[in-house]
C-alpha positions in Angstrom: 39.9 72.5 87.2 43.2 73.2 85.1 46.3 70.9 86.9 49.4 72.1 87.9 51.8 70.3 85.6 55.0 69.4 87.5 58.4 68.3 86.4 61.1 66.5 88.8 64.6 66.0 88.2 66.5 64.6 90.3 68.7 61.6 90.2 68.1 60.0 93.4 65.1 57.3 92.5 64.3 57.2 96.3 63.5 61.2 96.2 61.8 60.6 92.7 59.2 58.1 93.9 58.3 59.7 97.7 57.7 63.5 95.4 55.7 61.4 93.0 53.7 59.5 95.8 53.4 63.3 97.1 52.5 64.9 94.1 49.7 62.4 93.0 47.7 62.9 96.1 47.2 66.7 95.0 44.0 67.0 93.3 45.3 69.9 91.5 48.6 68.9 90.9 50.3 66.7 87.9 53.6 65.2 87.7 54.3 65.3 83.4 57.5 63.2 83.8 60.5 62.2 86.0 64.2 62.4 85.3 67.1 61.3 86.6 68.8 64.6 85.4 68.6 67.5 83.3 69.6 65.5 79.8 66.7 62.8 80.0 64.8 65.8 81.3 65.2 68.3 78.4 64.2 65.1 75.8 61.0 64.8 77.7 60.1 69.0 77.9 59.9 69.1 74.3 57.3 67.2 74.3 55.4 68.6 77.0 56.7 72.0 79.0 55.7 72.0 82.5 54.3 74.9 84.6 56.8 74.1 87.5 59.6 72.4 88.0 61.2 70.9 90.8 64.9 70.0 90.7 68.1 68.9 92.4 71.0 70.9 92.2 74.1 68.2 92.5 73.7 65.5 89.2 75.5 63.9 87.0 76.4 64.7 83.4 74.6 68.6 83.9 74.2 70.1 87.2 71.0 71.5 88.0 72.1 75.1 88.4 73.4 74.6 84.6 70.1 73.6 83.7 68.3 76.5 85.4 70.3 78.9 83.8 69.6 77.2 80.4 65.8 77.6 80.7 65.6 81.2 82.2 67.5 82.2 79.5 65.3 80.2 76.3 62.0 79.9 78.5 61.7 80.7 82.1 59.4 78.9 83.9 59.2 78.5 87.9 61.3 76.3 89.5 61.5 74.7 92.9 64.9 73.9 94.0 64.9 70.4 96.3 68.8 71.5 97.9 71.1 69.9 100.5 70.7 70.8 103.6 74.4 71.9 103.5 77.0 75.0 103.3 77.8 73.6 99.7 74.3 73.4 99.1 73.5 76.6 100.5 76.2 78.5 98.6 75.4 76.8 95.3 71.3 77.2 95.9 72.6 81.4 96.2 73.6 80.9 93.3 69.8 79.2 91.9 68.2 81.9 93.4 70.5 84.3 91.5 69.8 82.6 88.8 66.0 82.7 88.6 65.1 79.7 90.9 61.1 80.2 92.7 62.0 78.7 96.3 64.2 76.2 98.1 63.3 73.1 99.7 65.6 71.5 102.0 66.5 67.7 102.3 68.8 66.0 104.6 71.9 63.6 103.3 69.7 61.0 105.9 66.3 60.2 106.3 65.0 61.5 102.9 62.2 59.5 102.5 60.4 60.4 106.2 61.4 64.2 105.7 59.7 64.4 102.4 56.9 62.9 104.0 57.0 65.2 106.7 57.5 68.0 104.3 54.9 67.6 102.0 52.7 70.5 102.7 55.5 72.7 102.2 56.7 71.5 98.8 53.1 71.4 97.5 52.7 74.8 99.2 55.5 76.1 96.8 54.6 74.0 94.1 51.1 76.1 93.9 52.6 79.6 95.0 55.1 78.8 92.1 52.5 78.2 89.5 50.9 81.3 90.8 53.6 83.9 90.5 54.6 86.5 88.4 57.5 84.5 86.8 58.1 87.5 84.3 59.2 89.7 87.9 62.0 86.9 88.3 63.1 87.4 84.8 63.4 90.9 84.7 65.7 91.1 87.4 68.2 88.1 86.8 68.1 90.1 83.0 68.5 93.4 84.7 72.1 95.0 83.5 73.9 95.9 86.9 75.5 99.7 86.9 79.7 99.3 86.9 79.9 101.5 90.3 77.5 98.6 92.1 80.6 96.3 91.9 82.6 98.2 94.2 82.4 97.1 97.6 83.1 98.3 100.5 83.6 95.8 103.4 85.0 98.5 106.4 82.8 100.8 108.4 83.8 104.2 108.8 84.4 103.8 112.2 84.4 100.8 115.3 80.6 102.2 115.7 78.4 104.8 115.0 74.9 105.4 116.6 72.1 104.8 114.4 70.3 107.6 112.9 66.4 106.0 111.4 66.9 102.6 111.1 65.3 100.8 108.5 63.8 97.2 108.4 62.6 95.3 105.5 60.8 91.9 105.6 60.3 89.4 102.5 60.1 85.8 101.6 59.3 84.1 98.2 60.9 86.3 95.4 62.6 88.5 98.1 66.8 87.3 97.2 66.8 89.0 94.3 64.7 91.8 95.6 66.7 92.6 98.7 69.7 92.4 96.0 68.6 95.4 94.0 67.9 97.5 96.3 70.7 97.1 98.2 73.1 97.2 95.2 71.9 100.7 94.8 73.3 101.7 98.7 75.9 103.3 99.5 78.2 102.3 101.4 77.1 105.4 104.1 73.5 103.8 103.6 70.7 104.1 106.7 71.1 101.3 108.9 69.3 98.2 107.8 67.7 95.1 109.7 66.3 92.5 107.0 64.6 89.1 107.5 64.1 87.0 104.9 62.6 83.7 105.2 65.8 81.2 104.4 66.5 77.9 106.2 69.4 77.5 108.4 73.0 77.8 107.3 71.5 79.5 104.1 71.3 83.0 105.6 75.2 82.8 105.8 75.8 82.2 102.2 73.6 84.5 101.5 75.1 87.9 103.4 78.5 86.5 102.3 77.4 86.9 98.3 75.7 90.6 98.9 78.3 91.9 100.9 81.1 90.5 97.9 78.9 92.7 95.5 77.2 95.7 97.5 78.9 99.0 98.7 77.9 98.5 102.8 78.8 95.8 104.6 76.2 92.9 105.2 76.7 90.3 107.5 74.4 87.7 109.1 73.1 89.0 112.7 75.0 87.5 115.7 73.4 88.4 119.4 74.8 91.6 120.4 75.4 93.0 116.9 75.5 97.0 117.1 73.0 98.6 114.8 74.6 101.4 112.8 74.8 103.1 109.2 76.9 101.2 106.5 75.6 98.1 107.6 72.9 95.5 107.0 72.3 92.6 109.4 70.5 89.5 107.9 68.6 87.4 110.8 70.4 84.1 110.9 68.0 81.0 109.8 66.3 78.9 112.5 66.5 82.2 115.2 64.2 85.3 115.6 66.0 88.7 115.4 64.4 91.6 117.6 66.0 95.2 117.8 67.0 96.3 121.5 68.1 99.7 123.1 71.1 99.3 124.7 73.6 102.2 126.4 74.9 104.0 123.7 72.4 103.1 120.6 71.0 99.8 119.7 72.0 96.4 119.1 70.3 92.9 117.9 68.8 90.3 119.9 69.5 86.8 118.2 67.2 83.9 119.7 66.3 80.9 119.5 62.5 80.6 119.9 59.0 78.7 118.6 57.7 79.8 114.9 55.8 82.5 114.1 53.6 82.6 111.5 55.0 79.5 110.8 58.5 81.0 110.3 61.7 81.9 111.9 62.9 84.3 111.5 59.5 85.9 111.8 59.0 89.2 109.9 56.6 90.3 112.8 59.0 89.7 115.3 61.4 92.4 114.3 58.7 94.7 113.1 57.1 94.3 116.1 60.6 94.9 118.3 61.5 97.8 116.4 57.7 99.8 116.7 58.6 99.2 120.4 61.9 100.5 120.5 61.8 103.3 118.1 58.6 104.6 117.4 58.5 107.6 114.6 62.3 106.7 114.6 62.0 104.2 111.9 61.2 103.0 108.1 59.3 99.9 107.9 59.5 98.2 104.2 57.2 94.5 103.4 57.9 92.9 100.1 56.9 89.8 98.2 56.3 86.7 99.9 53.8 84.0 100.5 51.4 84.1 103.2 51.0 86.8 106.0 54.5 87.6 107.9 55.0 91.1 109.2 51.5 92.1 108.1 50.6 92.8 111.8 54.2 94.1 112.9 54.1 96.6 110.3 50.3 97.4 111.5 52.4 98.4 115.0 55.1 100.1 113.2 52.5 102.1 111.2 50.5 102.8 114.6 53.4 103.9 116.6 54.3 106.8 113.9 56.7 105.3 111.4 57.0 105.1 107.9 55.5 101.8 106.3 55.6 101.0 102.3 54.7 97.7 100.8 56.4 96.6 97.6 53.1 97.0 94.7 51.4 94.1 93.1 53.0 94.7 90.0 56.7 94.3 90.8 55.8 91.0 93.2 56.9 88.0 92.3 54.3 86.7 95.0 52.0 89.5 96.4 51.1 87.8 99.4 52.5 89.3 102.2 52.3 93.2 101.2 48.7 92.6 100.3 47.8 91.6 103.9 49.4 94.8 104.8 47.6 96.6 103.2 44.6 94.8 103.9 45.0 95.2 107.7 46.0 99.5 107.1 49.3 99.1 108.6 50.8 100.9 104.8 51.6 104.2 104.3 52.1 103.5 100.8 52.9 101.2 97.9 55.4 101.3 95.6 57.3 98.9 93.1 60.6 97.8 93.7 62.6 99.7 91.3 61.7 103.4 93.6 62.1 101.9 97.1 66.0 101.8 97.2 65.5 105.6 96.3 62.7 106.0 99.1 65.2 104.6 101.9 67.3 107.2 101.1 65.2 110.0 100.7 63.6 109.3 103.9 65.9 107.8 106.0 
């Protein structure tokens, strides 16, 4: 059996040695080198490159956002970014993820050690999904020359509200930042009303609907409880809460709660597919791109069966085909396509 071959940086030792005790109890998993940041660590890649790397973002003498940039650019390779569980950390990992970056794992300022512990099927989950992926889907977007026109935002609807015509939602995890990015740089700012979870930890979801509403035509906020549903703008379920679409007396609005984990995530993909094939019926464009695992594969199942339009993202444009190919699997997809046409697809059919 071929090992993974890891890489940390990171210039906490404590973090070093609990991922290394992590790392080594993996059959199919092994950790090249350590380094305390990205200098020591580039010495030690030329000798031998790893298939993944995990690293910190905040380090001395090169930060590891830096670094990331540096290797997408001469040789990308997955990477797993271990991130504060901060706003600075969450604004700066938006950035990683713009940049290329696999995944985010959070750590707390306290307490490292026992929440690494705690956490250690996670980051060996995305260690393996990382080794996994199409890397070369990653690159091609964070190379991807962005039209002029797509940085002209606009950050006013057209009105205090304005019912929904079909409303559009979109689920995605691993690979799904710079995903959602494309396709809603290529909105306008009149676009079909969109309802989008994507699997981000708490306080993250912020940071990111604050950096694609600076660069995107509609306006995109993260959901708060209450929030109207209308064209010209996306809501983002917050981290840490389920979103679920709700008829209320002149159109629809979000529900924003607090909840258990499904499918091991919340927000839950299912949960707002699932709300909106109640609510809407035929009324609606259901849209599952790349992720890990299985979210929204059933919700879209109940979307599909209730009359509306479902498309998975294809294998080919995934950076993890994971959660489209359950959807497929269970026939809750109308059809596939890759990422490049579904901005154009919303459009045409919403």
């Amino acid at each position: 059996m071929k090992r993974i071959r890891v890489g940390l940086v990171d210039d906490s030792a404590i973090v070093r040695q609990v991922v290394a005790e992590l790392l080594s109890r993996a059959a199919d998993v092994e950790l090249i080198f350590t380094a305390a940041d990205p200098i020591f660590a580039m010495g030690k890649m030329q000798d031998q490159w790893p298939d993944v790397l995990v690293l910190d973002i905040e380090m001395p003498r090169m930060d590891g956002l830096t670094f990331l940039r540096k290797i997408m650019a001469e040789r990308p390779t997955p990477v797993v970014i271990c991130s504060s569980l901060t706003a600075h950390g969450a604004r700066v990992t938006m950035d990683a993820l713009a940049a290329g970056a696999f995944a985010i794992i959070t750590k707390p300022k306290l307490g490292v050690r026992e929440f690494l512990q705690d956490a250690s099927s996670e980051l060996l989950g995305a260690v393996r999904a990382a080794a996994a992926a199409n890397i070369a889907c990653l690159h091609r977007e964070i190379a991807r020359p962005v039209a002029p026109a797509a940085a002209a935002p606009r950050k006013v609807l057209t009105a205090p509200y304005k019912p929904a015509g079909k409303i559009v939602a979109i689920g995605t995890s691993t690979g799904g930042t710079l995903a959602l990015e494309r396709i809603l740089r290529e909105m306008p700012a009149e676009c079909p009303a969109l309802l989008i979870v994507q699997h981000m930890p708490e306080k993250f979801t912020a940071a990111f609907a604050e950096r694609l509403d600076s660069i995107c035509a509609p306006q995109i906020r993260e959901a708060q409880d209450g929030d109207r549903v209308q064209p010209g703008l996306a809501l983002i379920a917050p981290g840490a809460r389920h979103m679920q679409l709700i008829r209320v007396a002149s159109g629809y609005a979000v529900s924003v709660a607090d909840g258990p984990p499904v499918n091991r995530h919340k927000p839950s993909v299912d949960v707002l597919f699932r709300s909106v094939a109640r609510e809407l019926s035929a009324n609606a464009l259901g849209i599952i791109m790349t992720g890990m695992g299985d979210d929204g594969a059933r919700g879209l199942r109940e979307m599909f069966d209730a009359g509306a339009h479902t498309i998975a993202q294809d294998e080919a444009s995934c950076v993890v085909y994971g959660m489209p190919k359950e959807a497929v699997r269970l026939g809750g997809v109308a059809e596939q396509i890759p990422l490049d046409q579904i901005a154009s697809r919303i459009l045409e059919l919403a």
